[in-house]
C-alpha positions in Angstrom: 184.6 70.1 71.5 186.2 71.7 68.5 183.3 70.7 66.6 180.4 72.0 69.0 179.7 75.7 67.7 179.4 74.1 63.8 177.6 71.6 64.7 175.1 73.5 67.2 174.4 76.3 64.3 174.2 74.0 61.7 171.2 72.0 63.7 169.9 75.5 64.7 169.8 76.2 60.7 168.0 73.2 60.1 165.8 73.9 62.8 164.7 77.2 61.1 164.2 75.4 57.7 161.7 72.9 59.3 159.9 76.2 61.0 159.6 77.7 57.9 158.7 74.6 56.0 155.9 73.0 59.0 154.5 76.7 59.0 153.6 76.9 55.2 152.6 73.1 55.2 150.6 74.0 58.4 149.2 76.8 56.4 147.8 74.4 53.1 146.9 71.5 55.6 145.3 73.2 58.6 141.7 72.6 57.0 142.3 68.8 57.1 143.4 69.2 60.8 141.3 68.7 63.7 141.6 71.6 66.1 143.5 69.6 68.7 145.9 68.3 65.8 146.6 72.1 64.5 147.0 73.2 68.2 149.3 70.5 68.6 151.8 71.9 65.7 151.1 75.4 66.4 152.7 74.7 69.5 155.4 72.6 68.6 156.5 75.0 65.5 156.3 78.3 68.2 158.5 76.8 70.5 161.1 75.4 67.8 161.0 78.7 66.2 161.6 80.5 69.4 164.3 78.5 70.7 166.2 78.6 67.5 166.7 82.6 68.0 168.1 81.4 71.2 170.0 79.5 70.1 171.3 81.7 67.9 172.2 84.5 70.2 173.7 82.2 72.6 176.0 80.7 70.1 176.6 83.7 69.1 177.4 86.1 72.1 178.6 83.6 74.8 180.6 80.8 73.1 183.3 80.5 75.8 180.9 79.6 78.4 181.4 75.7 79.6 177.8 76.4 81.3 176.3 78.3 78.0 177.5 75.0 76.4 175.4 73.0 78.8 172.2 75.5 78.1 172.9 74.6 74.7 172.8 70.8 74.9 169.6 71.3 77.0 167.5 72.9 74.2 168.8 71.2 72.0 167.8 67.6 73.8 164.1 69.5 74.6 163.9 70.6 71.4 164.0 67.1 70.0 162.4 65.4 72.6 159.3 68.4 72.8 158.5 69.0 69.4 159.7 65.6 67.5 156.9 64.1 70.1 154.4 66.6 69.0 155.1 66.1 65.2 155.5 62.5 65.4 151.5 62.2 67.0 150.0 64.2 64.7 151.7 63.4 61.4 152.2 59.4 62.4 155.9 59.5 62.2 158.0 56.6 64.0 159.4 57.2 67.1 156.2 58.6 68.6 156.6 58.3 72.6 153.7 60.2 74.4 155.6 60.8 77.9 158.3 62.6 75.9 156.6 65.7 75.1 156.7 66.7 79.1 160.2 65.4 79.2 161.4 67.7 76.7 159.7 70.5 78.0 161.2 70.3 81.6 164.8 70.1 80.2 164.1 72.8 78.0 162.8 75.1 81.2 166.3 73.2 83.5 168.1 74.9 80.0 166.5 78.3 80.3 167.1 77.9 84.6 171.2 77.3 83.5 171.0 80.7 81.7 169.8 82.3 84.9 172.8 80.7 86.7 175.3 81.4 84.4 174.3 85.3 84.0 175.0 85.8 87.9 178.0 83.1 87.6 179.6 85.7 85.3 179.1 88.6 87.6 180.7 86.7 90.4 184.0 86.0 88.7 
């Protein structure tokens, strides 16, 4: 667990890179794309780019948290399962497994469930 914070921000920074990196390729290539292809990584780059604030904040602001922790490791499996899915169909990347897009989206909404545990968990104590 020493390593969890530096790891979690550094994949949260990589994260960001490929959001900035998909966007502009998005932005040279979306002409070639059909429109269910572009919708495809529209979505995928919106919800990376979204969580990755999130992640932010929360690594950020509640680090002690053994619950926030757990939140954590759920985007972070969503993330990859959701959006490598996506980017895997529509560039032809390897690992390309249709039934885990949906997968990765329900552990991603279980994550953001957590976080409304853990904010009345706190008020408990």
């Amino acid at each position: 667990m020493k390593y969890f914070w530096p790891v979690s921000n550094s994949l949260t920074a990589l994260y960001e890179a490929a959001v900035v990196g998909l966007a502009a390729a998005l932005m040279h290539k979306w002409a070639a794309l059909d429109s269910d292809d572009f919708g495809r990584l529209l979505s995928a780059i919106s919800i990376l780019g979204f969580h990755t604030l999130a992640l932010l904040v929360t690594g950020r602001q509640l680090a002690s948290d053994k619950l926030i922790k757990c939140v954590v490791l759920f985007w972070h499996s969503g993330l990859w399962l959701f959006c490598w899915t996506l980017f895997a169909g529509v560039l032809t990347l390897p690992f390309y497994y249709t039934a885990l897009a949906p997968l990765g989206g329900q552990i991603l909404i279980i994550g953001w469930l957590m976080l409304v545990v853990s904010a009345w968990q706190k008020d408990i104590k």
